[in-house]
Structure formats: structure tokens, C-alpha cells
N, C-alpha and C positions, 0 to 999 in steps of 0.2 A: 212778662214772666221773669223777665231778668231782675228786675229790681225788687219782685218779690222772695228772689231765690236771695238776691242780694242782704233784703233786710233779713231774711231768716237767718243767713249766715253771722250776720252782724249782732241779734241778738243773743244767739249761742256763745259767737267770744266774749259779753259783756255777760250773760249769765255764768260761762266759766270763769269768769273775773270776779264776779262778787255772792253767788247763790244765792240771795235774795229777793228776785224778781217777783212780785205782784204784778194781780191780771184784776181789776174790778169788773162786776157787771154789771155795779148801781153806781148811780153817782159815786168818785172817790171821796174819799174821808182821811183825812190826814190821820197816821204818818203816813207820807209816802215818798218813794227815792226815785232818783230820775232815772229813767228807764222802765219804771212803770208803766204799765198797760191799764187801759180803758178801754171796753166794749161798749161805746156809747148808742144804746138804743133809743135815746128821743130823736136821731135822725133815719132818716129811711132813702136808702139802705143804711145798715149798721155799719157804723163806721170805725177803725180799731186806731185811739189816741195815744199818746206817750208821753208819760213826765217829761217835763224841761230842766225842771227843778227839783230840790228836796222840798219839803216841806216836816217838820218836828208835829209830833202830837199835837202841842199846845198852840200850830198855828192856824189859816184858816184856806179853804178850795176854793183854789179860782181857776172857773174856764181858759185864763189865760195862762195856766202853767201846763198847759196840754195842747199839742198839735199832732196833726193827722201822724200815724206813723209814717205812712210812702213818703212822705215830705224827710222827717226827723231820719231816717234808714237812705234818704239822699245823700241830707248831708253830713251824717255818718262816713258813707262809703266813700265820699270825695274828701272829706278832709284826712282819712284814714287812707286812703289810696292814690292821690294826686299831690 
């Protein structure tokens, strides 16, 4: 529970930092900015991802620019807090 209260906290200051946050619930599609949310339902349980990176219109979606959020709201909290 903590590190959920955690990352919730952590994306409120990062949405008060820039208002633009994106939530996809299909595969993403670029554009999209890091801090991004994905609902990825081709796993089960649903599992909720986070841009790493930006990525521009004109580039292309790779699974490898998204990791779990608990992981990303980790370490978040430890390079913001320690």
C-alpha cells in the first residue's frame, strides 16, 4: 500500500509539473511523453505501464519504452527522496 500511495503521490507532482498526462487503454500510438500511462490489457491481470521516454508523432511504439509502473514510481521515489 505504501508504494502505491507513493506512486500516486509522485504522479500528481509530475502532472502538476506539466498537465499533460495521457492514460491509453489500446496499444499506445505516438505522440506520447514520458509519464505516460498504459492500461495494457493483453496481460492478465491488467497491468498499468509508463512512458520511459518521449516519443514525436512521426516516430514509432516500442514495448521497450514502457515498464510496469510500481517499478517506474520506485524509482521515482528513491531518486527524488534519497
Amino acid at each position: 500500500m505504501a508504494a502505491q500511495a507513493s506512486y500516486i503521490a509522485a504522479l500528481n507532482a509530475q502532472d502538476l509539473a506539466d498537465s499533460k498526462r495521457r492514460v491509453f487503454v489500446v496499444t499506445p500510438f505516438p505522440p506520447y511523453d514520458e509519464g505516460d500511462l498504459w492500461v495494457d490489457g493483453s496481460a492478465s491481470p491488467q497491468v498499468i505501464k509508463v512512458a520511459t521516454v518521449a516519443v514525436a508523432a512521426d516516430g514509432n511504439f516500442s514495448t521497450l519504452d514502457w515498464v510496469l509502473a510500481d517499478e517506474y514510481a520506485l524509482d521515482f521515489v528513491e531518486s527524488v527522496y534519497t
